[in-house]
C-alpha positions as CSV (number, residue, x, y, z in Angstrom):
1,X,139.9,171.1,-93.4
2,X,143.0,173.1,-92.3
3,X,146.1,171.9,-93.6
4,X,148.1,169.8,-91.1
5,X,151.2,171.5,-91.7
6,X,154.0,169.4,-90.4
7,X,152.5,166.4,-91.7
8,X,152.6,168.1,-95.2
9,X,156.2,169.2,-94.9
10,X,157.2,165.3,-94.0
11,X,155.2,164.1,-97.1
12,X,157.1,166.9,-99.1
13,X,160.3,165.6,-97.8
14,X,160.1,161.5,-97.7
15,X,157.7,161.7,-100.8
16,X,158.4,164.4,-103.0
17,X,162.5,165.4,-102.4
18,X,163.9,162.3,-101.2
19,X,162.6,160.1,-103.9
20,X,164.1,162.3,-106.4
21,X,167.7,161.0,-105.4
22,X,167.9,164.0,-102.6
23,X,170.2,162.0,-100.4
24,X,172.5,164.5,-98.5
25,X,171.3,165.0,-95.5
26,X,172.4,168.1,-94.3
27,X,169.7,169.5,-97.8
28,X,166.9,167.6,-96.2
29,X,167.4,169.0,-92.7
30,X,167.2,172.2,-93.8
31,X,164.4,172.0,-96.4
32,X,162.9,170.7,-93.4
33,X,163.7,173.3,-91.1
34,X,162.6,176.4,-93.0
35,X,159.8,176.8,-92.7
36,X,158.4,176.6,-96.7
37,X,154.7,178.0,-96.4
38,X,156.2,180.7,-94.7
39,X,157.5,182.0,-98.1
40,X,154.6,181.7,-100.9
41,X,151.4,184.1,-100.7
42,X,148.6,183.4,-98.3
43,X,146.5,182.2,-101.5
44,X,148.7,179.5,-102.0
45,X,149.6,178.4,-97.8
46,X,147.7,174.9,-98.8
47,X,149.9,174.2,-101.8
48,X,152.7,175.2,-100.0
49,X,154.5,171.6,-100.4
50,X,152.8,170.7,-103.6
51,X,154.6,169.3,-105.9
52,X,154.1,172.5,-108.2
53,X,155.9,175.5,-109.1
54,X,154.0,178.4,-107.6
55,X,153.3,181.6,-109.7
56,X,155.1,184.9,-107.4
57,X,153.8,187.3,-109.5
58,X,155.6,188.9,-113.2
59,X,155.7,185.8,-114.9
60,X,157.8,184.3,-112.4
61,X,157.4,180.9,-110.1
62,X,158.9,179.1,-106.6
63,X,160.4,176.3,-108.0
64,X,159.2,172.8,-106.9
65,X,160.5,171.3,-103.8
66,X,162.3,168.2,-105.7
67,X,163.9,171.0,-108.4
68,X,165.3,172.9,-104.9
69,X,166.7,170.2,-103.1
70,X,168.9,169.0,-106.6
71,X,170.1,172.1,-106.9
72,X,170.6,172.5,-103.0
73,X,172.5,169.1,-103.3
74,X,174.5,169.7,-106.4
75,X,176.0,172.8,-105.0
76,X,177.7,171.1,-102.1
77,X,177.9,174.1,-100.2
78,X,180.4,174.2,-97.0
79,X,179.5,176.2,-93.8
80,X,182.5,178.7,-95.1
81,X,180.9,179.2,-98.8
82,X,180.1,182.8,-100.1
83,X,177.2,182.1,-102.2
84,X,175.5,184.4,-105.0
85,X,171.5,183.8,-105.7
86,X,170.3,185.6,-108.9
87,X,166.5,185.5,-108.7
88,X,165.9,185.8,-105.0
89,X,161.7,185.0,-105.8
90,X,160.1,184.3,-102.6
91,X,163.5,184.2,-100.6
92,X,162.9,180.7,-99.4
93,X,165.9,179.3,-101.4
94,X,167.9,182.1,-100.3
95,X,167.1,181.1,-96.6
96,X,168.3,177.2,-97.7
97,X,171.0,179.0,-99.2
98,X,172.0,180.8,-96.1
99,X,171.3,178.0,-93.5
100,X,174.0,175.9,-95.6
101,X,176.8,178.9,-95.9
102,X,178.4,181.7,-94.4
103,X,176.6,184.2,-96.0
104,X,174.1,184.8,-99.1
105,X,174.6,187.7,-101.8
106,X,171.0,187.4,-103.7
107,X,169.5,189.9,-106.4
108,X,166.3,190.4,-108.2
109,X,164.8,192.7,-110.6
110,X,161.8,193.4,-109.1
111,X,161.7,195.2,-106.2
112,X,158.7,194.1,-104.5
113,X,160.0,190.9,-104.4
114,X,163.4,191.8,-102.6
115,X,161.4,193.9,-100.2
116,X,159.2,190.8,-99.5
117,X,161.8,188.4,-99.0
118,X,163.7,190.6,-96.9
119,X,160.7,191.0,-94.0
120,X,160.3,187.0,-94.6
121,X,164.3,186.0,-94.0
122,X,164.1,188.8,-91.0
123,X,161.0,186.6,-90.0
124,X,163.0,183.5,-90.4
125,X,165.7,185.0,-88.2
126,X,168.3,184.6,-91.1
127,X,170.8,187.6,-90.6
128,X,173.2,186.1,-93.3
129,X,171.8,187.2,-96.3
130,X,171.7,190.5,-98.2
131,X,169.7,191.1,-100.6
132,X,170.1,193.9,-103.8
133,X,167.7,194.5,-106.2
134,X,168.7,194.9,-109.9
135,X,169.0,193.4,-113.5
136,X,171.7,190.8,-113.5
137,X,172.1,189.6,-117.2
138,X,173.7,192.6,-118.3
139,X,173.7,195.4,-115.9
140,X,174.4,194.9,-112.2
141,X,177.9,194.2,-110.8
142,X,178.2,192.2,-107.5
143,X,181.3,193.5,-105.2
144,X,184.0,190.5,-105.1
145,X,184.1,186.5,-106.4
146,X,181.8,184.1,-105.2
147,X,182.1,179.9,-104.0
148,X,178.7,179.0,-105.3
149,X,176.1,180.9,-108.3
150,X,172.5,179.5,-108.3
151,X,170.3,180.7,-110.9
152,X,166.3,180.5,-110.3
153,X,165.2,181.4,-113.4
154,X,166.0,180.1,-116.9
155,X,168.3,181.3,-119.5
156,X,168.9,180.3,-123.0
157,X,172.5,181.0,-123.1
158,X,174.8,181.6,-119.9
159,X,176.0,184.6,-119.9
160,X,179.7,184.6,-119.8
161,X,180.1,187.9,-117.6
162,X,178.8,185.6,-114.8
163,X,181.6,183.1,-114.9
164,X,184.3,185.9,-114.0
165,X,182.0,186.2,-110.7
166,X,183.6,182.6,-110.0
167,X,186.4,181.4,-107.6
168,X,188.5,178.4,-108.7
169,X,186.9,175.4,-107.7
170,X,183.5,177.6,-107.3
171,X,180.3,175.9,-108.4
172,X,177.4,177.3,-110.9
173,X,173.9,175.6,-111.1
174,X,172.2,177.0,-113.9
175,X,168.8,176.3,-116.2
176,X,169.6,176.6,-119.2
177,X,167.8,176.0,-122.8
178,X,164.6,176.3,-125.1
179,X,161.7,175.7,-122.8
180,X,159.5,173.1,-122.4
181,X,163.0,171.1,-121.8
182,X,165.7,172.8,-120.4
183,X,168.7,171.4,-118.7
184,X,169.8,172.0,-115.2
185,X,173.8,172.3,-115.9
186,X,176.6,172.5,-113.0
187,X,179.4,174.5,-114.1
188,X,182.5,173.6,-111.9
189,X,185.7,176.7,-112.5
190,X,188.2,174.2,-112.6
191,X,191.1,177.7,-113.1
192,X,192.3,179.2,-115.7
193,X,188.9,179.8,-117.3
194,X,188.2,176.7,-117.6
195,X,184.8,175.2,-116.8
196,X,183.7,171.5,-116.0
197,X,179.9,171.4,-116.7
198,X,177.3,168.5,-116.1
199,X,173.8,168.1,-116.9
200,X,172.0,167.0,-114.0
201,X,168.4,166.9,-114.7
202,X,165.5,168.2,-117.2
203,X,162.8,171.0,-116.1
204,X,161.1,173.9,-116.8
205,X,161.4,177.4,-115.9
206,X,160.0,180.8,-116.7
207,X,163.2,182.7,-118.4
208,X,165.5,185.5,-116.4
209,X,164.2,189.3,-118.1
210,X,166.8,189.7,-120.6
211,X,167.8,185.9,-120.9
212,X,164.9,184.7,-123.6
213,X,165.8,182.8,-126.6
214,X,166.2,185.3,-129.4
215,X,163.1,185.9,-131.8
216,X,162.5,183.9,-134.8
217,X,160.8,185.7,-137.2
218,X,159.1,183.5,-139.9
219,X,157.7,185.3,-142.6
């Protein structure tokens, strides 16, 4: 039986994301409005609103709709916000990202994924987004300081080179620790290099290339 697709997204929404203290409702309009199983791999259309991180391909996943409206909600973003994504995956966060700012810097490491999520925001009609493709734990350099930093994948340590990519009074949501329980943490730049941080929830996430825990070598 063909998935009824809108009453899906509803159950997603009032079932899934809502429950999970998701109250701002300008985040549930637009996880409502973009369109979700327009941004996973026709394998996976009928889980499209699962409650399930779906695999993208290189290890990596979407992350559950619950774990995408927190962070969507923690961020607080204002129509006027400049927002960087590291991990743009399937691009569907990006386009939640975009929908709730002016505009949307996002970069990935793998190439196939950027070109992916580009023809799916250009099928979503978001224009506010551009998208770069590189290795953003040590290498790539964004141009200019950002309101918002959202990080899709995990790290074990956050790499201090991102904080100078901060405004004052700019907002980091980041996963952070030794996997199966990591920590989502919201850094707030308060000025002066100095850094408010919060731990919001618990979850699990595949690590950013480059951000593993360090080998322990037991002999």
């Amino acid at each position: 039986m063909a998935m009824n697709i809108e009453q899906a997204r509803l159950n997603m929404v009032e079932n899934q994301v809502r429950p999970w203290e998701v109250l701002d409702g300008r985040v549930l309009d637009v996880i409502s409005r973009v369109r979700r199983e327009d941004f996973v791999a026709a394998e996976h259309r009928q889980l499209a609103f699962a409650d399930l991180c779906l695999p993208l391909g290189h290890g990596e996943v979407m992350m559950k709709p619950v774990v995408e409206g927190r962070v969507l909600q923690a961020l607080e973003l204002l129509p006027t916000d400049h927002v960087l994504e590291i991990g743009t995956g399937s691009g569907f966060l990006t386009a939640c990202l975009a929908t709730l700012s002016a505009r949307v810097s996002s970069v990935d490491i793998h190439a196939d994924f950027t070109a992916a999520a580009a023809r799916r925001l250009q099928a979503a009609g978001i224009t506010n987004a551009a998208l770069a493709t590189g290795e953003a734990v040590n290498e790539w350099q964004p141009d200019g300081l950002f309101d918002a930093l959202v990080v899709t994948g995990a790290v074990h340590a956050i790499p201090p080179r991102w904080l100078t990519w901060l405004k004052p009074g700019a907002r980091a949501l980041v996963v952070r620790g030794q996997s199966p329980v990591q920590q989502a943490i919201l850094l707030t730049h308060e000025g002066a290099g100095r850094y408010r941080e919060e731990t919001l929830f618990e979850t699990d996430l595949p690590y950013l290339t480059h951000a593993e825990p360090p080998q322990r070598f037991v002999f």
